[in-house]
C-alpha positions, 0 to 999 in steps of 0.5 A: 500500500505504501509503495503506491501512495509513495509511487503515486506521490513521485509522478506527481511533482508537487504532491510531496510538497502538498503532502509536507504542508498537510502534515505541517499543519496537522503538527501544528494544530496538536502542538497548540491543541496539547498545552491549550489542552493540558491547561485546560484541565489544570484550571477544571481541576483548580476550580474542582479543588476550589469547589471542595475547599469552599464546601468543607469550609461551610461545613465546618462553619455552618453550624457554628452560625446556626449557634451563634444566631441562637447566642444573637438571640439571647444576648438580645433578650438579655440586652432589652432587660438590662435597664429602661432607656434613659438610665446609666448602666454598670455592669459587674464581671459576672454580668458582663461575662454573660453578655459577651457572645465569643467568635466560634472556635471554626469561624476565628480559625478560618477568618483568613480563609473565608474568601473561599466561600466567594465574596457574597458569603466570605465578606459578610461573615467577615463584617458579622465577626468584626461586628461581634468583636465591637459589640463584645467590646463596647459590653466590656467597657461597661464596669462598675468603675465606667457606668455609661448612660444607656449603652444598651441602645448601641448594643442593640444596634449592633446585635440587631445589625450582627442577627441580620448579618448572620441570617444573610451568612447562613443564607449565602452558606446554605447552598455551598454547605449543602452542595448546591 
């Protein structure tokens, strides 16, 4: 078979030449099909590694937003029974103590890593735990040496501000906690 295409190929002047071009060019379409090839399955598998760190991440910290919003919710109750408007406030250790609401272990191990989840869930429980971080501070500024006039409103300001960042977080999360 061989010996007639080469045959064939030598009685016809510029065949060899057309059949040079055709195989330069089949050489040419794999050498740029490979490497588009080979990186194209480097970014499926990058965004594949992405998708996987991003649901383990939710998975860690889903739950400890569920118990922070129920945490949210009894500091807010406690708040609203602390004193009536218009008065000055100060609290004893012991007081002050049941009121401060810490970051949870996962979430303040992970503050650096929450881009992951994408700027929608990542950013907004980034601003939840600086905002939990400026309310536990301004409790902890109330002492019996410092009483403030009517704290509590700011405080519940910001517990209200931290209880809809944390139902906006949860709602974000959801999705990638559940593998959606």
């Amino acid at each position: 078979m061989w010996g007639t295409v080469l045959d064939w190929i030598e009685t016809h002047p510029g065949a060899a030449a057309w059949a040079q071009g055709m195989i330069g060019t089949v050489g040419l379409g794999i050498a740029i099909y490979v490497p588009w090839r080979i990186r194209h399955d480097e970014r499926a598998e990058a965004a594949s590694d992405r998708k996987l760190r991003s649901r383990s991440l939710a998975l860690a910290i889903y739950p400890e937003l569920l118990e922070l919003k129920i945490k949210l919710n009894v500091l807010d109750s406690r708040l609203r029974s602390l004193a009536p408007p218009d008065t000055e406030i100060a609290l004893k250790p012991d007081e002050r103590n049941r009121l401060l609401v810490p970051i949870t272990p996962a979430l303040e191990r992970n503050v650096d890593n929450l881009y992951i989840l994408g700027s929608d869930a990542g950013g907004l429980i980034q601003q939840l735990i600086a905002t939990m971080a400026q309310t536990n501070r301004m409790i902890e500024a109330v002492t019996p040496q410092r009483p403030q006039f009517n704290p509590t409103e700011l405080m519940e300001r910001h517990v209200a501000l931290s209880r809809s960042l944390t139902e906006q977080a949860l709602t974000a999360v959801a999705p990638i906690h559940d593998g959606e």
